[in-house]
C-alpha positions in Angstrom: 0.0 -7.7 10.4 -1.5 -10.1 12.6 -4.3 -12.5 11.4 -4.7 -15.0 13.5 -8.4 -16.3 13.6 -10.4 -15.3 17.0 -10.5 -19.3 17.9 -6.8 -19.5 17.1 -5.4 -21.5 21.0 -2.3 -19.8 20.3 -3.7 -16.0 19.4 -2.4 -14.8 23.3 1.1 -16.3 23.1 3.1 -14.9 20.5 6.6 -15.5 21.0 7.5 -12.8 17.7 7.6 -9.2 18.8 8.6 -8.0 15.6 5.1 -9.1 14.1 2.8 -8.5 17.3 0.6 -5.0 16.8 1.3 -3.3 19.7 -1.7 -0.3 20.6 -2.8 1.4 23.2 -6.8 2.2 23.4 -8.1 5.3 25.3 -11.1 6.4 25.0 -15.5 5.5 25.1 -16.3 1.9 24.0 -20.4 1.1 24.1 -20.3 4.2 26.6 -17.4 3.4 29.2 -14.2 4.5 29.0 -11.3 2.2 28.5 -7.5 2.7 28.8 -5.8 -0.9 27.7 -2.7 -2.3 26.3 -3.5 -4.5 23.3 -2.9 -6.2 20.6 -4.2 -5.4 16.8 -5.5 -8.1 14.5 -7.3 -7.5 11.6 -10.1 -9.2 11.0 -12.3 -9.1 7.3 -14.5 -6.1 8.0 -13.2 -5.4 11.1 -10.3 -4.4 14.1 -9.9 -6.1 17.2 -7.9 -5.3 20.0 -7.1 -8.0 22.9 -6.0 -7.1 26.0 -4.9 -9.8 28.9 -6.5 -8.1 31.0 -10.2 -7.1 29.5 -12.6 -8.6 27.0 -11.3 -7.6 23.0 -12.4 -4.8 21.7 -14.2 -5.7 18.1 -14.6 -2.3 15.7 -16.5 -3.1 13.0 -15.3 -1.7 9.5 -19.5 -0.7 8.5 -19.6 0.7 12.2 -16.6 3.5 11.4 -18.0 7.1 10.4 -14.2 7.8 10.1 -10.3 7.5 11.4 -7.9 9.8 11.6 -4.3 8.7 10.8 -0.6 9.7 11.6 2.2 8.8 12.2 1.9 7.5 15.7 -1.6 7.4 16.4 -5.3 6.9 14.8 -8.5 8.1 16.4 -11.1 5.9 15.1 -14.5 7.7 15.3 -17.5 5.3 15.5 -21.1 5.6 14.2 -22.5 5.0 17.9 -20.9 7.9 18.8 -17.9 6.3 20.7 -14.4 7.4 20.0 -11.1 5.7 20.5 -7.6 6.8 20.5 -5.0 4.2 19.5 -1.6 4.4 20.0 0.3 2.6 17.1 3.5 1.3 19.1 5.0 -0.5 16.5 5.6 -0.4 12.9 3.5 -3.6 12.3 0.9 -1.9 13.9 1.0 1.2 11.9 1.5 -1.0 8.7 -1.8 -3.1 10.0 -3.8 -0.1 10.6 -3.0 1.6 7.4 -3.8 -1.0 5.5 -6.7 -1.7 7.3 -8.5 1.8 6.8 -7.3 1.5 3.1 -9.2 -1.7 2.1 -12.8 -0.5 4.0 -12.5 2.5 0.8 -11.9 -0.6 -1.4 -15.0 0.2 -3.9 -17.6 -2.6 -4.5 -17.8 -4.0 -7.7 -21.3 -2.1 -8.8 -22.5 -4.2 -12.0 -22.4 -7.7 -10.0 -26.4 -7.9 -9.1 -27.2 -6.2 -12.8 -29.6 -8.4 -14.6 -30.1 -6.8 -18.1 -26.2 -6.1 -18.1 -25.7 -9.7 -19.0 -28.7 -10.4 -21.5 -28.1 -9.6 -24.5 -30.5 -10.3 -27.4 -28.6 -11.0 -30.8 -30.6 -7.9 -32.4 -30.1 -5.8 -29.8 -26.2 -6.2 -29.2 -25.1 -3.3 -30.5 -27.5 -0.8 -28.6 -27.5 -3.1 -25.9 -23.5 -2.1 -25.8 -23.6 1.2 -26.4 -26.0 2.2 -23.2 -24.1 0.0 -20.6 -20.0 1.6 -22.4 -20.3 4.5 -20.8 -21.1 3.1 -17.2 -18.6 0.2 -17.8 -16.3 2.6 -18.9 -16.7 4.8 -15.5 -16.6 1.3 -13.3 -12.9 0.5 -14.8 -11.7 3.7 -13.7 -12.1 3.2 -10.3 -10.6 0.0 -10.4 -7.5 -0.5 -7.6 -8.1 2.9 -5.9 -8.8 3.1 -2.6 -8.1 7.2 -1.8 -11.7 8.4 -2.0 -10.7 11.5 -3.4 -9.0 10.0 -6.5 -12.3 7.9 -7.0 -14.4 11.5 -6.9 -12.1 12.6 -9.3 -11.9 9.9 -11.5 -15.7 9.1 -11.6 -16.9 12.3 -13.1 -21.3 11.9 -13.3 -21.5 15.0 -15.3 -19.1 13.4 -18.1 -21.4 10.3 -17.3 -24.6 12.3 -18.0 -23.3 13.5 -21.3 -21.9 9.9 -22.3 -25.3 8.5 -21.7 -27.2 11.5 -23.6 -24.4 10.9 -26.7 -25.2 7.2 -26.4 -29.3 7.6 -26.3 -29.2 10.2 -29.3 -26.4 8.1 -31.7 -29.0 5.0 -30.7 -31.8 7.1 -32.0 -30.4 8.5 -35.6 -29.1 5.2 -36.3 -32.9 3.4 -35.7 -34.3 6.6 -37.6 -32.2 5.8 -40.9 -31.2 9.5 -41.7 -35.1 10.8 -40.8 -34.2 13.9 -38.7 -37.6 14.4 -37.2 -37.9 10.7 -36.5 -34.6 10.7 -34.8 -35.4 13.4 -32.9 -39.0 12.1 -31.7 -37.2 8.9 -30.3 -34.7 10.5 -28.3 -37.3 12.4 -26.7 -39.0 9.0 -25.7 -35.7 7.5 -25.0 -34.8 10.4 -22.6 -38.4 10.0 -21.0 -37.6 6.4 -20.1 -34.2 7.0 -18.7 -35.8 9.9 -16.7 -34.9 7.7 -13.6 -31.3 7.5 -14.3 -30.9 11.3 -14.7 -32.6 11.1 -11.1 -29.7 8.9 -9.6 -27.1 10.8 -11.0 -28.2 13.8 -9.5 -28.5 12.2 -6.1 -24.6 10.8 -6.9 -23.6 14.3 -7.7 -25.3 15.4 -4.4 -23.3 12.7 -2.4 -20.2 13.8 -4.1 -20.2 17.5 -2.8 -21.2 15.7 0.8 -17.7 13.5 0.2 -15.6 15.8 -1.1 -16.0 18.4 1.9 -15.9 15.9 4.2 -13.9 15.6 7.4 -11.7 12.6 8.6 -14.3 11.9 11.2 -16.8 11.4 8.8 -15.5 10.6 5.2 -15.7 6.7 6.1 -19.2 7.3 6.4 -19.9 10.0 3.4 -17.9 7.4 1.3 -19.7 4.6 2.1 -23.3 6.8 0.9 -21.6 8.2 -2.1 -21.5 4.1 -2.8 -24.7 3.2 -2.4 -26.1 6.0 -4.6 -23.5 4.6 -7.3 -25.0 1.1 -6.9 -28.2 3.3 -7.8 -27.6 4.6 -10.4 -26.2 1.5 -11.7 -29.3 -0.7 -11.0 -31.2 2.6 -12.7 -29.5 2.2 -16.2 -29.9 -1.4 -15.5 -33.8 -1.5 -15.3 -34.2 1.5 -17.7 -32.9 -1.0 -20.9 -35.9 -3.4 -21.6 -37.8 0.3 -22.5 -34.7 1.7 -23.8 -34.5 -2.0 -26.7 -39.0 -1.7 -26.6 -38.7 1.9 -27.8 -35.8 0.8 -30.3 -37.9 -2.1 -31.4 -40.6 0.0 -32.2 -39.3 2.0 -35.0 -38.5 -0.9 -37.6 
C-alpha cells in the first residue's frame, strides 16, 4: 500500500513497481466522465488516485454510499451520485483497496463522549454498574470486526432490551428489600424514565433490517446510519441514569 503524504516531492517518482497501486478509473467524477491511469494511495478517510496526466482524484471514505469488490475490480458508488469503476492492476492495489473498504466499517468506539458512564457515586456503584453491563457488554462484542454483517449479528438489541429490563427490575427488588409491591411500583417508574432508551433501540432495530437487506451499493451508507442510531442509543442510557440513581435514591 502506498502512503505517501499528498505534499510528499517524491509521491510521482516511484522507482518500486512492486509497491506502486496501479488502477485504472472509468467512470463520472463531480459529473464528467473520466478514463485515467493512476496510482492508488490511501489516505485516513479517504482514496486518491493520481494520474500524470489530470488532477487526483480524492474519494472521500464519509462520501461512499458503497463499493463493490472482486477480484480484479471495485466500483465505488458515491453519495453524489457519481460512480467509478477501478481496475485493480496489481496485487498491491487490490491489497490497498481491500483494506481500505475494510477499515471505513471499522465501528466507532460508542461510550467515548458518555458523561454519566464515568461518574460514579460511591453509593451508587453497584446500580450504577449494573445499568451500563449490559451496553458495555454489547460494545466488546463488536470489538475488531469490520464485516457489517458479523457486527448485526453479534449486536443483538432485542437481547439488549431484555438485559436492560433484567437489569432495571434486579435494581428495583434489591432497593425494595423483599417488598413485592414496592419492587414492583419502582420498576414501573424506572421503566418510565428509560422510556427514551426503549425509543432508540427500536430505531437501531429499524436500521438493522435497513443494513441487513442492503445492497453493495449502499451498505457503506446503511452501515454508517445503523452507527449513528447506536451512538443513540448509547447517549440515551447515558442521560436516562441521573433519574434511574434519583428514583433509586428515593426509596431508602
Amino acid at each position: 500500500m502506498n502512503s505517501r503524504a499528498p505534499n510528499d516531492s517524491t509521491s510521482h517518482d516511484v522507482s518500486n513497481e512492486e509497491t506502486e497501486c496501479h488502477t485504472r478509473v472509468v467512470g463520472l467524477w463531480r459529473g464528467r466522465e473520466i478514463d485515467v491511469r493512476a496510482n492508488l494511495y490511501v489516505e485516513i478517510g479517504a482514496l486518491r488516485f493520481e494520474s500524470a496526466s489530470t488532477p487526483p482524484v480524492r474519494v472521500r471514505m464519509d462520501g461512499l454510499d458503497g463499493c463493490q469488490i472482486n477480484a480484479t475490480n471495485a466500483v465505488l458508488y458515491l453519495s453524489s451520485g457519481d460512480v467509478l469503476d477501478v481496475s485493480l492492476l496489481n496485487e498491491s492495489a487490490r491489497l490497498a483497496m481491500r483494506a481500505a473498504v475494510e477499515s471505513a466499517f471499522t465501528m466507532p468506539e460508542l461510550t467515548r463522549s458518555l458523561r454519566e458512564l464515568g461518574a460514579i457515586g460511591a453509593a451508587d456503584a453497584a446500580a450504577h454498574d449494573r445499568w451500563f453491563a449490559p451496553l458495555l457488554v454489547a460494545r466488546r462484542a463488536l470489538v475488531g470486526v469490520s464485516d457489517p454483517l458479523r457486527q448485526l449479528a453479534l449486536f443483538d438489541v432485542d437481547k439488549l432490551r431484555d438485559e436492560l429490563a433484567r437489569a432495571l427490575a434486579e435494581l428495583a427488588a434489591q432497593r425494595a428489600g423483599g417488598d413485592a409491591p414496592r419492587a414492583r411500583a419502582l420498576d414501573a417508574i424506572l421503566e418510565d424514565e428509560t422510556e427514551p432508551v426503549r425509543r432508540a433501540m427500536a430505531r437501531v432495530a429499524i436500521a438493522a433490517s435497513a443494513l441487513e437487506g442492503s445492497e453493495s451499493d449502499s451498505r457503506l451508507g446503511d452501515w454508517r446510519r445503523w452507527v449513528r442510531e447506536l451512538m443513540e442509543l448509547y447517549r440515551a442510557a447515558d442521560n436516562a441514569w441521573p433519574a434511574i440513581a434519583r428514583a433509586l435514591r428515593s426509596t431508602l
